[in-house]
N, C-alpha and C positions, 0 to 999 in steps of 0.2 A: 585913091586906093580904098577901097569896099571890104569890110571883114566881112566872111562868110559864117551865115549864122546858122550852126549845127545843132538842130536839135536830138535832143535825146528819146527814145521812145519811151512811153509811159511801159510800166509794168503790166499793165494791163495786155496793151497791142503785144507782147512779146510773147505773155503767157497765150495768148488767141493764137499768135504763129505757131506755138510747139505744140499744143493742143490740135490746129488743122492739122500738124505733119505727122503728128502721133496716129491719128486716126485715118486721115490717108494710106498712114503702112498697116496698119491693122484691117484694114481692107484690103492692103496687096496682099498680106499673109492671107487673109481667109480665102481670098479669091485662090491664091495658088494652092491650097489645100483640097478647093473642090476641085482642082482643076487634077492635082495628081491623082485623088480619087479616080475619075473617068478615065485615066489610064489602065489598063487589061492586062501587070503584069503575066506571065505565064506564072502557074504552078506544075508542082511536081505530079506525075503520075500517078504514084503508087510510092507508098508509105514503108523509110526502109527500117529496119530492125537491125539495131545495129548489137552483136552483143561485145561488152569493155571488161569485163569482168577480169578477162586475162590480161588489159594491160592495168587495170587496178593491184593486182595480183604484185606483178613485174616493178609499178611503183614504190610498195614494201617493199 
């Protein structure tokens, strides 16, 4: 019978790992930022004027 010899990672390899995945997603964010840019929501037509004054009024 063979004990199985588990090593532990250095602090170093760990901090490397979080560091690649940090910046892997910091790249997915940016990427999906330009990417929702080049989307063409619509906008509105024409600019509405809304007048509240009467339900400010009504509030009091």
């Amino acid at each position: 019978m063979q004990l199985k010899y588990n090593r532990q990672r250095s602090i170093g390899s760990s901090i490397g790992r979080m560091l690649i995945k940090m910046v892997l997603l910091l790249i997915l964010v940016i990427v999906g930022i330009f990417l929702i840019e080049k989307i063409n929501f619509p906008s509105p037509e024409q600019k509405f004027k809304i007048d509240i004054t009467n339900e400010i009024n009504k509030l009091k």
